[in-house]
N, C-alpha and C positions, 0 to 999 in steps of 0.2 A: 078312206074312211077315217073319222075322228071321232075320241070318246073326250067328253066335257063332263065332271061332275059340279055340280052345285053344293058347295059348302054348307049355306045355310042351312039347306036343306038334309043334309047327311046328318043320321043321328049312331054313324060310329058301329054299326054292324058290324064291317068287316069283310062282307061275300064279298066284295067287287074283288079286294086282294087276296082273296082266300080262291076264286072262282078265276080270275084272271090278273096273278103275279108279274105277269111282264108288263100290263098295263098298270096297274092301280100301285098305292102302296100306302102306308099310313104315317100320319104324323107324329108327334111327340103326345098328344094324348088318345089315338087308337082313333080318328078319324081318315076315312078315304081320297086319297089324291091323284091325281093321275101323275103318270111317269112321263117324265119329257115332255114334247108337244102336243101328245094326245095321239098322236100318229100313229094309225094301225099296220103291223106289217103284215103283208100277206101271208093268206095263212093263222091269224089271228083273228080275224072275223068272227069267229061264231063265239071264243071266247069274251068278245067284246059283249056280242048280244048276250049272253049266256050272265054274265055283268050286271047287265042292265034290265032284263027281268027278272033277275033275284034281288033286286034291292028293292027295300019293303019302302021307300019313300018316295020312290021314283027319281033318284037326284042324278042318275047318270044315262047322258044324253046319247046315242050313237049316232052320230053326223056323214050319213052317206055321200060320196061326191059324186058328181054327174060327171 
């Protein structure tokens, strides 16, 4: 599993890294980014999704792998 945010789209809420800190984190003006490659570790999954339904813009993607 990978989490992908879309910049454009993010207008700087905050929940992704308030909601899931090992994933997310922010920039030099309070916008969300992902950490590392996106890689989710086991075990982190539900914070991922947990992420990605609280963001009021829809801008983070949870990319399941087959």
């Amino acid at each position: 599993m990978k989490v992908q945010l879309d910049s454009a789209t993010c207008q700087g809420h905050g929940r992704c890294y308030d909601l899931a800190p090992d994933l997310f984190g922010e920039d030099e003006e309070g916008y969300g980014t992902v950490l590392g490659t996106g890689e989710v570790l086991p075990g982190a999954e539900q914070h991922a999704r947990l992420a990605a339904a609280n963001c009021p813009e829809r801008a983070i993607n949870v990319l399941e792998e087959e």
